[in-house]
N, C-alpha and C positions, 0 to 999 in steps of 0.2 A: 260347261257341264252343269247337270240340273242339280242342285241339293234341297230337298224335299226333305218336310219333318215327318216320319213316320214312326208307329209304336214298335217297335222290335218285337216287343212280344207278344203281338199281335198275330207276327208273321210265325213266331215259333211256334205258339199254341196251337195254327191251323197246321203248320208241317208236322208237329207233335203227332195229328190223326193220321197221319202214315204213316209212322212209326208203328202204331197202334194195330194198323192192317197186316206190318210184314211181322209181327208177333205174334198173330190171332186173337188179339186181345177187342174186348168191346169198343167200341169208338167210345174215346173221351179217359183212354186206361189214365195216358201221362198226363192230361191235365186232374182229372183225381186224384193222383200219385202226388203235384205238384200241391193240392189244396193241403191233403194230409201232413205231407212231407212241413209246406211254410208252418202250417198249426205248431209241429214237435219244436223249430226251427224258433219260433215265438215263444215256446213255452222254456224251453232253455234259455232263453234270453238272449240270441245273438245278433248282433246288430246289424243296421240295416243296410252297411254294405257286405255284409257276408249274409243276409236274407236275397240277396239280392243273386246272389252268385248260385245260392242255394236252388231258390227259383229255375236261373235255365238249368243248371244243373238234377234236375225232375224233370223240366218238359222234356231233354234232350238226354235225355238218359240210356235212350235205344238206339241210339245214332249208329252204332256200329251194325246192329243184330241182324240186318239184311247179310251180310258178308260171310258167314255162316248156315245159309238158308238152304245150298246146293249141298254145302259137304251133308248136313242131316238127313237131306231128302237121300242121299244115295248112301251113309251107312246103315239107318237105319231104314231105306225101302217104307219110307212114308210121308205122308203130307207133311211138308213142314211147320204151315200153318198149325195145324192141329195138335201136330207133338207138341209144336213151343207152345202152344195153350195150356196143353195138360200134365205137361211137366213142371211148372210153374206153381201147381198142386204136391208136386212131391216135395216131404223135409229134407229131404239128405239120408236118412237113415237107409239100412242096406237093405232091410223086408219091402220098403216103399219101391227103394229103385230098382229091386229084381221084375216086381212086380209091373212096374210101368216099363219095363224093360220089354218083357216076353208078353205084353197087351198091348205094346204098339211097332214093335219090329217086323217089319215085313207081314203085313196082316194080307196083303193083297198079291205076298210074293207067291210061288211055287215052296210046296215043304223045305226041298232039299236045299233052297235059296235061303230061305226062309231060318235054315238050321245052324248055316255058315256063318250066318249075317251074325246071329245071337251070340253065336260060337266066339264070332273075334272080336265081339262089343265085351263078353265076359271077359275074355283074353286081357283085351286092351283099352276098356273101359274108363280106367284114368286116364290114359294118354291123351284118348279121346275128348276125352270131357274137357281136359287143359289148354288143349289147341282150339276148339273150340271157341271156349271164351276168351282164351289170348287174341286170337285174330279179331271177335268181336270187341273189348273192349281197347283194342292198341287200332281198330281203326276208326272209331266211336272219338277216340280222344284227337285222334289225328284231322278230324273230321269239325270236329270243336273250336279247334285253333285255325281251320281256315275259314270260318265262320265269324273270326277274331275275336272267341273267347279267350276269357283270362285263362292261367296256370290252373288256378281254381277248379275253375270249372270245368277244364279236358282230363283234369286230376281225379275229379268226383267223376266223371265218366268211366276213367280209367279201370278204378277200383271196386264196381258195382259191385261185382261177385264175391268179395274179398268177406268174409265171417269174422265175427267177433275172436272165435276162440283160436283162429287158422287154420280151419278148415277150409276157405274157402277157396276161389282158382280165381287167375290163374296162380299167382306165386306163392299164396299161401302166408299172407301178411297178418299180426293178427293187432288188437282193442288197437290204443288210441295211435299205432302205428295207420290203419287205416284212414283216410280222409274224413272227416267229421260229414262234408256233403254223401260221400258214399256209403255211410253207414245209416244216415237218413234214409236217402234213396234206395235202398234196398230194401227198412224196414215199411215205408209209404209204398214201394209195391207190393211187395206179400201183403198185407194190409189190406188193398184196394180190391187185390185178387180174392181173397179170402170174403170179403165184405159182398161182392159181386157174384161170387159163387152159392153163399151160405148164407151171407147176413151178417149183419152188427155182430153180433155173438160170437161166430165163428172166425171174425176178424179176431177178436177182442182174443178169445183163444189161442190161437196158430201164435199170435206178437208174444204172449204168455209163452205160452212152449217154448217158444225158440229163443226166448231172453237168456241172456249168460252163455249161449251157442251161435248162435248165426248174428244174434244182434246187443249190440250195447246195454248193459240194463239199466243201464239212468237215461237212456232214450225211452228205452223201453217204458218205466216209470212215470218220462214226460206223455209218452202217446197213451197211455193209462190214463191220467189225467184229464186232457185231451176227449178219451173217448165216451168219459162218463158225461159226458154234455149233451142235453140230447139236440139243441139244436147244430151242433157239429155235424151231425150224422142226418139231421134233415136238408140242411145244406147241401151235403155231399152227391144227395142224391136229386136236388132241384135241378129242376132243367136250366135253370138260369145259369149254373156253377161256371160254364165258361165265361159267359161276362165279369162273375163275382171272380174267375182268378185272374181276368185282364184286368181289372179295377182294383184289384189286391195287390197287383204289381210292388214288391218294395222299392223305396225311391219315389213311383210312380212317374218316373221322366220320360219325356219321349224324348227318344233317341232319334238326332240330325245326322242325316245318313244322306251321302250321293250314289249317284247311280253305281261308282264303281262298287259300292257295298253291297247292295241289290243283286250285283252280278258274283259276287263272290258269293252269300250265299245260296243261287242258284246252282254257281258250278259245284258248291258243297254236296250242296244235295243230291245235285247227281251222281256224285260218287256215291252217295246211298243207294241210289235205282239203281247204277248199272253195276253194284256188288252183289247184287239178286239170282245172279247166273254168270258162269262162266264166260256164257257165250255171248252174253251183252256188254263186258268189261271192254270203258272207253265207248261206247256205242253213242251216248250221248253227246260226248265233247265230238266224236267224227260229225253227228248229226249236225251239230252247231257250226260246223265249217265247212260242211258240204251246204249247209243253211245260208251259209255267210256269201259263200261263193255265188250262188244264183242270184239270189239280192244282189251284188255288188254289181253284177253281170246285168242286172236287171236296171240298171240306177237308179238303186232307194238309196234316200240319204241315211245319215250314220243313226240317228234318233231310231227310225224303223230299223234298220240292221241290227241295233243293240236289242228291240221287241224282239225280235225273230231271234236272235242268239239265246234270248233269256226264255222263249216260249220252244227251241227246239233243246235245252239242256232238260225242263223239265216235261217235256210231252207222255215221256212213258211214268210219271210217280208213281201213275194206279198199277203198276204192274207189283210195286210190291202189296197189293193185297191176290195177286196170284199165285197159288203153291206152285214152289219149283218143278213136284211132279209134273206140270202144265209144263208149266214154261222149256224145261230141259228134256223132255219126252222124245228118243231118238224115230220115234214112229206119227204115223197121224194119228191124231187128235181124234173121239170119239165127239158123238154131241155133247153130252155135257163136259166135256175137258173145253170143247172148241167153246161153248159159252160161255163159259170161265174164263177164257182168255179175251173173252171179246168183253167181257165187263174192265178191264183195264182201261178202257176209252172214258167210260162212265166215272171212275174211279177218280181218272186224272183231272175232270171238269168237275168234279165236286170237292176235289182237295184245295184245287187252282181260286176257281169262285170263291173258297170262304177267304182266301188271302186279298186284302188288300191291295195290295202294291204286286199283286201278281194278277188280278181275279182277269182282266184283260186277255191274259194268256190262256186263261179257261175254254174258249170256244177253239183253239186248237188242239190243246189235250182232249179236249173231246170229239173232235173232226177230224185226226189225223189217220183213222184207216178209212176215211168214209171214201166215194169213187164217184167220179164226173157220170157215171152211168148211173145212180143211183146203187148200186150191188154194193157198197159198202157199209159199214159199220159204226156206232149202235143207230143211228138214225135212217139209213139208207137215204142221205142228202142227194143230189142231182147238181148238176152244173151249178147252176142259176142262185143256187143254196149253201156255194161252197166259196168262202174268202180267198182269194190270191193268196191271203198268210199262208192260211191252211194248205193251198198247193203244190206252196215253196216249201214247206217242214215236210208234209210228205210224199215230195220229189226225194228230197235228203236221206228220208227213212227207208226207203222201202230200197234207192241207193247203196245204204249202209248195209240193210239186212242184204241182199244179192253180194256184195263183193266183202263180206265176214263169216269166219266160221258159224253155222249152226249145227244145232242137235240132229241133224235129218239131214244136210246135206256140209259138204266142203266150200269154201271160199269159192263166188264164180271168177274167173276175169271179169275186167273191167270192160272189155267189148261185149264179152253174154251179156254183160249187166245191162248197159246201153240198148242191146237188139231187144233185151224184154220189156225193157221202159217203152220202146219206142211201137211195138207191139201191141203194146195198150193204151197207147197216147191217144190222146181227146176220148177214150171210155176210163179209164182208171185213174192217169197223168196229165198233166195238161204240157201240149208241148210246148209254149215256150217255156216251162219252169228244166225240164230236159233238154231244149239247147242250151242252155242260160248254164244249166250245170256241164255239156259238153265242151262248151268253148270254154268256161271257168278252168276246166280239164286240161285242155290242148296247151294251155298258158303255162299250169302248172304239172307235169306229170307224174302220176304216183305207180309207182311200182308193186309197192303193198300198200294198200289200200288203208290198211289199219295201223299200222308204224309210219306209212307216211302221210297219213293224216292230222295223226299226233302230234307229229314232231310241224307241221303247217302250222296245228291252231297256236302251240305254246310260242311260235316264232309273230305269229300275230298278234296275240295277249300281249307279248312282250315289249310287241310295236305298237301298241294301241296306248 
């Protein structure tokens, strides 16, 4: 096995900008969030192995917030992107949330939909809001620790939303009960948001207001401090900022890491992409083993099998910068819905490229819905233009999508699925990646496609 020195946070800072996508947030929120956040973290004095924790704990701070992206999009009957953008603007107070309440609930719905929807957010409004960030923050932290961060760090994720005074959700913890990382991280994003939206000032404002409420006032005090610098806030806003917080890194080590690391946080990740929707949960991990399966079928060695496993967990990333209404839509697609889902391709070869130790896998994120006929997507590639990798991930995919529930249609069998591959073979699949996955098939037989997939790849992990 290979062990290879690479920067950790290198790889976080570029996964950071997906996070950034399924929030609506500008590219570059959490590593902003992360420059701010280290400043406060410096100016209280904390040392530099809890600077250090502090650090992922800001890039990785949204880790969960795709996991709640479906339930928003269908209580509230709107883009999720967009809500979680401009909700992020409101204090807490009850005039702001009525108000962003009845300006973004079902705007596109029918009245009488439209009336219900409000009716049971007024109703149940807390309830809502608690489950909400429970699920996002309990799967943010879960998410952290198979990434193998410290206690720390899945801690400081845990507790984002948690307020100075106990106001906040989910549990309602309040001052130094709080994690000292997650009272940072909360006060570094309103901060960034505010800054982004309004400017210096309006930053500098919002952190004011909400001192002694939402946030620590001797944080408060330190990012006061902090903000009266003006090259802080030139900084903040140079293009260079992302090199300035990989080279800020505290510690500054690079982290010796083997491939089984590599692979861990790929399958991390994909539990980010595939909690994006319902109907993608586990999509990625079947993708990797129905991936696995034609390789092996195929006889590549293990080195290229672990590529393909690591390039088909993360092939859909850029889907979380697609709103659920896209994604979950039980109807077809309009043009501009359909191009919206067709930028996911785009998405995933620009998240992939900026990563290092991933950027390899970037031309399959980006090739995976293209077609041997040229009719695919975003390039409209051709045989000739199109890698073996790319044929085997989406042989896998488009597998996976035919025998799983979707919005639009039920699970096929596993023989429809076969007659439609084979339908388009040599213009959309290429066939040998489609025998390679039948005889794969006949060896192992699945019943449910999706539980007994699952239960294939965790018996494989577990024998690897």
């Amino acid at each position: 096995m290979r062990t290879i020195q690479i920067r950790l946070a290198e790889i976080i800072e570029a996964l950071s900008k997906a996070l950034d996508l399924t929030e609506g947030q500008p590219p570059g929120h959490c590593i902003r969030a992360c420059y701010i956040g280290t400043h406060i973290g410096r100016e209280i004095g904390m040392a530099d192995s809890e600077l250090q924790e502090l650090y992922y704990t800001l890039l990785l701070k949204d880790l969960g917030c795709s996991s709640n992206a479906a339930r928003i999009c269908e209580l509230y009957m709107a883009d999720d992107l967009s809500f979680k953008r401009d909700f992020k603007l409101v204090d807490g107070s009850l005039s702001q949330v009525l108000r962003f309440v009845l300006g973004h609930t079902g705007m596109q719905a029918g009245l009488a939909e439209r009336f219900r929807g409000i009716l049971n957010i007024m109703q149940n409004g807390g309830k809502i809001a608690t489950d909400l960030i429970q699920t996002r923050c309990q799967r943010g932290a879960e998410i952290a620790r198979q990434m193998r961060f410290t206690e720390g760090v899945a801690g400081g994720v845990l507790s984002l939303d948690e307020h100075w005074n106990g106001g906040g959700k989910p549990i309602g913890i309040a001052g130094e009960e709080i994690p000292l990382y997650s009272r940072i991280a909360l006060l570094a994003q309103v901060a960034d948001i505010f800054q982004m939206s309004a400017g210096r000032e309006a930053a500098i404002a919002e952190i004011a207001k909400r001192a002694d409420g939402w946030f620590d006032p001797a944080l408060c005090a330190a990012f006061g401090r902090v903000a009266a610098r003006d090259d802080f806030w030139t900084t903040l806003r140079s293009d260079e900022l992302e090199t300035i917080v990989l080279e800020s890194e505290p510690g500054q080590q690079a982290i010796m890491a083997d491939d089984d690391y590599l692979d861990d946080i790929a399958a991390a990740f994909a539990r980010v992409i595939d909690a994006k929707s319902p109907y993608t949960s586990g999509h990625s991990d079947r993708v990797a083993l129905f991936t696995d399966l034609i390789a092996e079928e195929m006889g590549i060695d293990e080195d290229g099998r672990r590529f393909l496993r690591r390039a088909a967990l993360l092939h859909d990333i850029g889907k979380l910068g697609v709103s659920n209404s896209v994604l979950d839509k039980p109807g077809k697609l309009d043009d501009e819905e359909w191009g919206a889902m067709k930028r996911h391709a785009e998405f995933s070869e620009m998240i992939l490229s900026h990563i290092g130790a991933f950027a390899d896998l970037a031309k399959i994120g980006g090739a995976h819905h293209e077609r041997l006929d040229g009719k695919g997507y975003p390039r409209g590639l051709t045989a000739d233009e199109i890698a073996m990798e790319v044929r085997i991930v989406s042989t896998a995919d488009v597998f996976d999508a035919l025998t799983a529930d979707r919005p639009y249609r039920a699970a096929m069998p596993i023989s429809k699925a076969f007659s439609i591959l084979w339908e388009g073979a040599g213009q959309s699949h290429d066939p040998i990646c489609i025998e390679a996955l039948e005889r794969a098939l006949r060896k192992t037989p699945l019943q449910q496609p999706g539980d007994a997939a699952e239960t294939a790849l965790g018996e494989r992990q577990a024998a690897a």
